[in-house]
N, C-alpha and C positions, 0 to 999 in steps of 0.2 A: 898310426891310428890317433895319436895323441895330436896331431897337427887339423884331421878332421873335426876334431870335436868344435872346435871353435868355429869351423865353415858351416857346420852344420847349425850349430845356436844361432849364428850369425844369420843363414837362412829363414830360423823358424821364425826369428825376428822382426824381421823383413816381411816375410809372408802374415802374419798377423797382423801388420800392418796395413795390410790390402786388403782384406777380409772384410765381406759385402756389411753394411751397418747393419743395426742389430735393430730395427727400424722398418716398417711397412712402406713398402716402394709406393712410388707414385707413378700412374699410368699419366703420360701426356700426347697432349697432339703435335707435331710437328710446326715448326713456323710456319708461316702463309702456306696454310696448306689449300684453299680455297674455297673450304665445304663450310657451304651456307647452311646452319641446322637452329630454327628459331621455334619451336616449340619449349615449354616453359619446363625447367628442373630443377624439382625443388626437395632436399631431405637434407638428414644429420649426418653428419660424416662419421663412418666408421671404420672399422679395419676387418674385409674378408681374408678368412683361413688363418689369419696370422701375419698377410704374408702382405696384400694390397690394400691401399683406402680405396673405401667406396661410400657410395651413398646409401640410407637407409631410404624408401620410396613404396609409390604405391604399388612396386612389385616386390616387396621386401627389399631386404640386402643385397646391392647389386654392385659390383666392380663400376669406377666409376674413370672415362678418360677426361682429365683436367685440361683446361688452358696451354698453352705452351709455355715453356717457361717453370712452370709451375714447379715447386723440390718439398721436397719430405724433409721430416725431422722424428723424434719418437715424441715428441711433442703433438704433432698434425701435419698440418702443410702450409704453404705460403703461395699464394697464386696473385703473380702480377697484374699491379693496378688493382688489386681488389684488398690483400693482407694476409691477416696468421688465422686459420682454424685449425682449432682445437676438438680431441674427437666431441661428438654429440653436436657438437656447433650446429646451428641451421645454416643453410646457402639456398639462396634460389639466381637461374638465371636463364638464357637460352641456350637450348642445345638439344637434344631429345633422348629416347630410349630406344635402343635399337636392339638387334640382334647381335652375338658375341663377336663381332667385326669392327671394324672400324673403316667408315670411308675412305684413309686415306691409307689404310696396312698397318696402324701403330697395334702392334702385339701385344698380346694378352697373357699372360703367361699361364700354365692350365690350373697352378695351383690356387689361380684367380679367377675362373670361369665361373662365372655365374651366368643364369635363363637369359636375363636383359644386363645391356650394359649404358650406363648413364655418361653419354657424351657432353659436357660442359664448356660450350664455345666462350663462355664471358659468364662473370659473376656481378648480379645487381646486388642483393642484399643477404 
């Protein structure tokens, strides 16, 4: 028993160390994925459930899929070619609001479902 104790610490040690960030995920689009979506979107970034950023909009708080590329922090996010937002920050750019899908399959995970979901092909300002 005395020999497990150490594999097992050793484990727990380990496993802590993978342990998903303590950080609101970011939903993104895959690389070239090809869908052309040019209607204008424009809100504050926040974070639904606890769990996803999204944007705040004229449909309330809605999960929002980012640029590709794009990574979390518990700070905000960072989306290529554009920079850091911080929650509340404004963003507008094209992409539109659709239904909880995403044209190209990128998943939504349920404890981030919201009515509409604010797809963000490109950030202007």
């Amino acid at each position: 028993m005395r020999r497990a104790l150490p594999i097992v610490v050793a484990m727990a040690v380990v496993l802590a160390g993978c342990a998903a960030p303590d950080y609101p995920q970011v939903l993104s689009a895959p690389d070239s994925d090809g869908v052309i979506l040019t209607a204008e979107v424009v809100g504050n970034l926040v974070v639904i459930n606890d769990t996803c950023y999204g944007l705040s909009s004229v449909y309330g708080n809605v999960v929002a899929i980012f640029p590709a590329g794009t990574t979390s922090s518990d700070l905000g996010i960072t989306i290529p070619e554009y920079g850091d937002l911080a929650i509340g920050d404004r963003i507008r750019g094209a992409g539109a609001y659709l239904e909880p899908v995403h044209p190209t399959g990128t998943e939504i995970p349920q404890e981030c479902a919201t009515q509409k979901v604010a797809h963000l092909m490109d950030a202007v300002d």
